[in-house]
N, C-alpha and C positions, 0 to 999 in steps of 0.2 A: 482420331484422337490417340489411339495405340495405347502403349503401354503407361502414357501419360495421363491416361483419362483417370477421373478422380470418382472412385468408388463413394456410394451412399455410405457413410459410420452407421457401424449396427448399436444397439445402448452401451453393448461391454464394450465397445473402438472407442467412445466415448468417454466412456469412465477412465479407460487406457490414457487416453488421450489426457483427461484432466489431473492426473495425479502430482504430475510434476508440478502443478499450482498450486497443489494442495501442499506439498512439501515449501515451496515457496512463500506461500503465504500463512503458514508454519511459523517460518524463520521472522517475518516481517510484521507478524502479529505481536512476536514475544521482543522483537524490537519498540513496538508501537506502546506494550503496556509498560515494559521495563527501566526502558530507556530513561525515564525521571526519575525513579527513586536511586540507580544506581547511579546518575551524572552529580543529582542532587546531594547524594552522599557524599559525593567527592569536592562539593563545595560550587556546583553550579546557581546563579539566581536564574527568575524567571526569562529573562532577555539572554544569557548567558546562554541555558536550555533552547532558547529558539535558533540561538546562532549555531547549537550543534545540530539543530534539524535542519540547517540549511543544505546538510550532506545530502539528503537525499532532491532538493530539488536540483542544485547542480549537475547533480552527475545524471540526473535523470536528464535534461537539457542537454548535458554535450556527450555523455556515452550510447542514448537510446539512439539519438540519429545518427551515430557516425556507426554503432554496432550493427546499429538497422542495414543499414546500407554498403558493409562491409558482407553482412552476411547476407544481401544478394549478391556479389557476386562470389562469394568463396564457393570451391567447388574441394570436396573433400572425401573421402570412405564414407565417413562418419553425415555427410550431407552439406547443406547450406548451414542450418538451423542448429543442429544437435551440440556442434564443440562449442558452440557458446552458452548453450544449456548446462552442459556438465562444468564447463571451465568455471561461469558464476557462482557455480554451486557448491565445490566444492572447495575454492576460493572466501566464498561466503561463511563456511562452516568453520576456516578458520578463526575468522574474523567471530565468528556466534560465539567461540570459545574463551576468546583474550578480551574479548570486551568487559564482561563482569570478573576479569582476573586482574583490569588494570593497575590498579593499585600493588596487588601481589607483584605481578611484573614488571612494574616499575624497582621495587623498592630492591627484589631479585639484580636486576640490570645496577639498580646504584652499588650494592656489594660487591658484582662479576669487575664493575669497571672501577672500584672505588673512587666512586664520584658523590657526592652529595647536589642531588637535585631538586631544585626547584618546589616549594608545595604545593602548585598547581599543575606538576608533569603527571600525575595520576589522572587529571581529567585531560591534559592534554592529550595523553597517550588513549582514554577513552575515547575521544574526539574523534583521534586517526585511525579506531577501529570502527566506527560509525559511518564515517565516510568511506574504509576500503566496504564495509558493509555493504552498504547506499550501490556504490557504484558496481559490484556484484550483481547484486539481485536486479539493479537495471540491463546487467551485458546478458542476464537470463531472461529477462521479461519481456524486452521487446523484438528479440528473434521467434520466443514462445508464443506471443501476439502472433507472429506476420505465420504462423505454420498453420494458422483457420486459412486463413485464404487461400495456402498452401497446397493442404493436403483434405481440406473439408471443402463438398460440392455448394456452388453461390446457393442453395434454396437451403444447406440449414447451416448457414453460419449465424445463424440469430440463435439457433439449439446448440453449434458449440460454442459459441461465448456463455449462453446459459450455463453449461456444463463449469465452465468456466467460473461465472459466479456459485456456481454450488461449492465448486473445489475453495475455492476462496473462504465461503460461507463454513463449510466442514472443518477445512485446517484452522481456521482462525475460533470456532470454535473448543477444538479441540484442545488448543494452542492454552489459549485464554481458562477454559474450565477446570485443565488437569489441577493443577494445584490448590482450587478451590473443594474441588472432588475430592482429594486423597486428604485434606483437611476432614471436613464433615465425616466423612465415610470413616476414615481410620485414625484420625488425630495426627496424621501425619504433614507436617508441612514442609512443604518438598522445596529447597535453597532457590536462591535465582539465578546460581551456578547451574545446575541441575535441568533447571530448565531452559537455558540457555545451547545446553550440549544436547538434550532431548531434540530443539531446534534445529539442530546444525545434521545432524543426523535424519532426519525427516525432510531437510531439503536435497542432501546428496541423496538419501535411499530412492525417495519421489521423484527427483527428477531421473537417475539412471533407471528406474521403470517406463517413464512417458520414451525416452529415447531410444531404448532394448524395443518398445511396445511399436513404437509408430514411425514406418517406416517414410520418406520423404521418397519425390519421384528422381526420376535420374532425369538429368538434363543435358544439356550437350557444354561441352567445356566452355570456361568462358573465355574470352579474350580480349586481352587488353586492346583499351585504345583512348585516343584523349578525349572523346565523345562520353566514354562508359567510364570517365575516372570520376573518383566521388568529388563533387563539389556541393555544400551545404547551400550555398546563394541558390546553386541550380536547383540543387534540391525543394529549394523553399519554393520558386517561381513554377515548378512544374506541379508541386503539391495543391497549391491556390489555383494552378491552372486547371485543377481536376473538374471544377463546377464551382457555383458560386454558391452553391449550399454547403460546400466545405468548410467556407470563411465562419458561417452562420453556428454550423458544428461543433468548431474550436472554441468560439465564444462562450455556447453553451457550455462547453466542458469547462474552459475557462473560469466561470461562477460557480460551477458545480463542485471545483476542489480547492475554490476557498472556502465555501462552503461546508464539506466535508475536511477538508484538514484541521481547521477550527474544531473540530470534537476529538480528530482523531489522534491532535499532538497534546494536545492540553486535557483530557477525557481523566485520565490519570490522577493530574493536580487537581483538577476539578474534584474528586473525591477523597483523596487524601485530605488538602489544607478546607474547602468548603463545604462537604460534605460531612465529615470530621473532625472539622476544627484545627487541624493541626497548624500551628504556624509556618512562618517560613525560617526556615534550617540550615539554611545557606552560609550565613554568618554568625553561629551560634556555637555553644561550646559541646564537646563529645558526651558529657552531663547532659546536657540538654536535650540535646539527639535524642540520647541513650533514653530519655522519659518519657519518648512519644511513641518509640520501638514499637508496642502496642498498636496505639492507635493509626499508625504507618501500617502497619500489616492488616489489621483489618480494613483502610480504605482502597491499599495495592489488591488485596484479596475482592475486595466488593466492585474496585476497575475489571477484577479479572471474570465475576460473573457477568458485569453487566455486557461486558464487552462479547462475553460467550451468549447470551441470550440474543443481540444484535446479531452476531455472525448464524445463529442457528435459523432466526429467523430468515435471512440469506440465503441462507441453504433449504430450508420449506419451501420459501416461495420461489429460489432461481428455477426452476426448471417450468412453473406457472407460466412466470413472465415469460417467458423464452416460448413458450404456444401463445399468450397472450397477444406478443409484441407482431406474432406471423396473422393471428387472425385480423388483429385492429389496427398495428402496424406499432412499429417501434416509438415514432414522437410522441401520441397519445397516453401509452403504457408508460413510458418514462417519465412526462407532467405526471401523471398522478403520483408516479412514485417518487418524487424529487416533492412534492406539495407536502405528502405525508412526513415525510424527510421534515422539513421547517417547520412543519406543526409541533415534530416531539421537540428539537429544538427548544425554539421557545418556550414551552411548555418543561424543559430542562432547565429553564433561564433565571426560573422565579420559582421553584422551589429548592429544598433539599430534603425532602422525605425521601429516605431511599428506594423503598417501594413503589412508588410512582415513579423516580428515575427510572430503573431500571423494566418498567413498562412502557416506560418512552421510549428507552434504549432496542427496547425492541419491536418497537413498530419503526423508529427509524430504518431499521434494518431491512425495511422491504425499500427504502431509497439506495440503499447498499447495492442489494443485488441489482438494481436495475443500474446503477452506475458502472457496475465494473461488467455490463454484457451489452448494455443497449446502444452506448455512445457508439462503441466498435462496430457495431452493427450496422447503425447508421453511414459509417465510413465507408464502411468494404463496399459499398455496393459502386462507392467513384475510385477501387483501385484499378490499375492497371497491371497485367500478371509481369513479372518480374519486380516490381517495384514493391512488393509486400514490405517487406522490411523499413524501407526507407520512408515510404507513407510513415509505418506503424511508430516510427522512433520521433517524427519529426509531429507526431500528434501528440507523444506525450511531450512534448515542451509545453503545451496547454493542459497537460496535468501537471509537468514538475512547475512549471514558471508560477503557479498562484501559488504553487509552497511558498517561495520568496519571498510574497507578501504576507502569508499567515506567520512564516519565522522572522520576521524583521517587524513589521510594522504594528503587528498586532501583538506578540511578543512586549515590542517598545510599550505598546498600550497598557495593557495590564499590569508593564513593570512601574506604569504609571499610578494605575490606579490602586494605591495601596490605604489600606488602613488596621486601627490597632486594636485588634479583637481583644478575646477574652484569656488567652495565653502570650499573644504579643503581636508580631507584625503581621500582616496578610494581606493576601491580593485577592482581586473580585475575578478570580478564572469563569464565574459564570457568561460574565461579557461575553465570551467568547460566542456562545451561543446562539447569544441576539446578532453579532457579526455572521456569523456561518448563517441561520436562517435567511436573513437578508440577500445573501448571495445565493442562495437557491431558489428561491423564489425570482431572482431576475433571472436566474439559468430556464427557470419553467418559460416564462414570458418567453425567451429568446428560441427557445424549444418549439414553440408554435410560430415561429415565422419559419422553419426549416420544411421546405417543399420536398416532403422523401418520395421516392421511389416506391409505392405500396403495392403489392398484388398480394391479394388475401389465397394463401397456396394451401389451407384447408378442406 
């Protein structure tokens, strides 16, 4: 094995190791809570909103598997892995900056070029900061993925993707709480500029620490040839040819992030317009807007707790799950935690007391962590070494591809189902809910027919 053999991570390799997620999922948190009220502002409706969350399924489809498998074969100073860690990241940050400045920069560019533009180039130009976004933090995420198989020994890549879900769990935390924190505590309330640039800053600082920190093995150059040139069909045929519990895996992930995108794009509106009452503001006057300023801030503020007590609990429980998954094995741990998951669901569906959401919201949160460490876990054990990458890009097509359905069609649904509250128009965003449970629950079912690989290494 030589110089290649793959040392045991001690806890602090570990935590080295998870930082740059944590800066990542940072950035993607404050895209997750943000992203509606500022599209909204600039005159988005609910279907509108979902076609701009279609950024992140796309690019996650065609950038995770061509970057996956690019960066097995790039061979560089810097590594396989790394230049595409630092590139998304600090590409992303600028994008975390111009996003809530759209409108400024728009109106900036109509003076420089004296032009008079459009009234919907403010969201337009949001739009294409959303998607250079999207497609960033995917050219980060899935060379970040394929570096457990990497540079972590096969018997604890179930503890680093845990580590994994923690970092997730903590930055998204963190992400989600600050502004709720420096309200209560100081009366301070902190802009969505503000926090947008705190963002941008925590995914460049995070990621150039995981990359300074952890070092990739050396490998022998690579060389071309028309065998080893990337082809996506090949790609797809040798993926599915890994075992037929592959096929079974995808599926499961498949329900599992229609499931969770259903709370995690609409979670927002969900407590703003239903929670709150506020109408929809899309097509209404700056008067209007301007009346609800109020009750907008405290339901963006009560998205940002609730969404902090979900990641916290993430972060408690990832590293449980992660001994859990090695004693009783990954499928078992994940049913329960994906069942828990569709209980707060539903259990979200048909109320609006906020104190009981936000007790949902965080028992969900133990479906969280096992989502973002167990699926992966289940995978690696049918990689094949060199192909890290290109597995890990071509599995999230079965996380970005049920985006498509949550921004399109469910989207479509809700822009359907409207009605005329007690200030004016409104959508029933709770739907969602009862959509997302339903698909979890058939991911649990499909979960128990995967034949994994178990040895209790306890």
């Amino acid at each position: 094995m030589g110089e290649n053999a793959l040392n045991r991570f001690t806890t602090a390799k570990f935590i080295s190791f998870a930082i740059g997620f944590f800066g990542l999922q940072f950035a993607w948190q404050m895209r997750i809570i943000l992203s509606g009220p500022v599209t909204e502002e600039l005159g988005a409706s609910p279907f509108i909103f979902g076609l701009i969350w279609l950024a992140g399924p796309f690019t996650g489809m065609v950038v995770q598997p061509l970057i996956g498998a690019l960066s097995d074969k790039t061979r560089t100073p810097l590594g396989r892995r790394r230049p595409y860690l630092l590139g998304g990241a600090l590409l992303s940050a600028i994008a975390l900056w111009a996003f809530p400045n759209s409108a400024y920069i728009t109106d900036w560019l109509s003076t420089l070029l004296n032009l008079s533009f459009a009234p919907w180039a403010a969201l337009l130009f949001a739009a294409i900061m959303i998607w250079v976004l999207d497609a960033c933090v995917n050219i980060a995420q899935g060379p970040y993925r394929a570096l457990v198989p990497d540079v972590v020994p096969q018997e604890q890549h179930s503890i680093a993707n845990s580590y994994i879900s923690l970092a997730i769990g903590l930055g998204s935390v963190v992400a989600a709480g600050t502004a709720p924190f420096l309200k209560w505590a100081f009366g301070y309330q902190m802009s969505i500029n503000a926090q947008f640039i705190m963002a941008a800053l925590a995914f460049s600082l995070g990621m150039a620490w995981t990359c300074l920190a952890i070092k990739e093995r050396k490998l022998e150059k690579f060389e071309d040839s028309k065998e080893e040139k990337f082809s996506i069909v090949q790609s797809l045929k040798d993926f599915f040819a890994l075992s037929p519990e592959v096929g079974k895996i995808c599926w499961m992930q498949f329900f599992t992030w229609i499931g969770n995108m259903c709370m995690m794009i609409y979670f927002t509106q969900y407590a703003v317009h239903t929670v709150f009452g506020v109408p929809d503001l899309s097509n209404v006057s700056d008067m209007v807007k301007s009346s609800f300023d109020s009750a907008i801030l405290s339901g963006t503020n009560f998205s940002s707790v609730c969404f902090a007590l979900f990641n916290l609990v993430c972060f408690i429980v990832a590293i449980p799950i992660g001994i859990l998954s090695v004693k009783y094995g990954n499928k078992k741990v994940h049913v329960v935690s994906m069942l828990s998951m569709a209980l707060a669901f539903l259990g979200m569906a048909f109320t609006v007391n906020p104190k009981l959401i936000a007790i949902l919201m965080a028992l969900s949160g133990i479906g969280w962590a096992s989502i973002c460490a167990l699926p992966f876990a289940m995978l690696s054990q049918y990689i094949k070494p060199g192909t890290e990458g290109s597995v890990m890009g071509i599995f999230n097509i079965f996380i970005a591809g049920p985006q498509v359905f949550v921004c399109t069609l469910v989207s479509w649904f809700i822009n359907k189902c409207s009605f005329i509250g007690e200030h004016g128009l409104n959508f029933h965003w709770e739907y969602t809910f009862i959509i997302g449970a339903i698909c979890l629950i058939v991911a649990s079912v499909i979960a128990t027919k995967v034949n994994e690989r178990f040895v209790n290494k306890l």
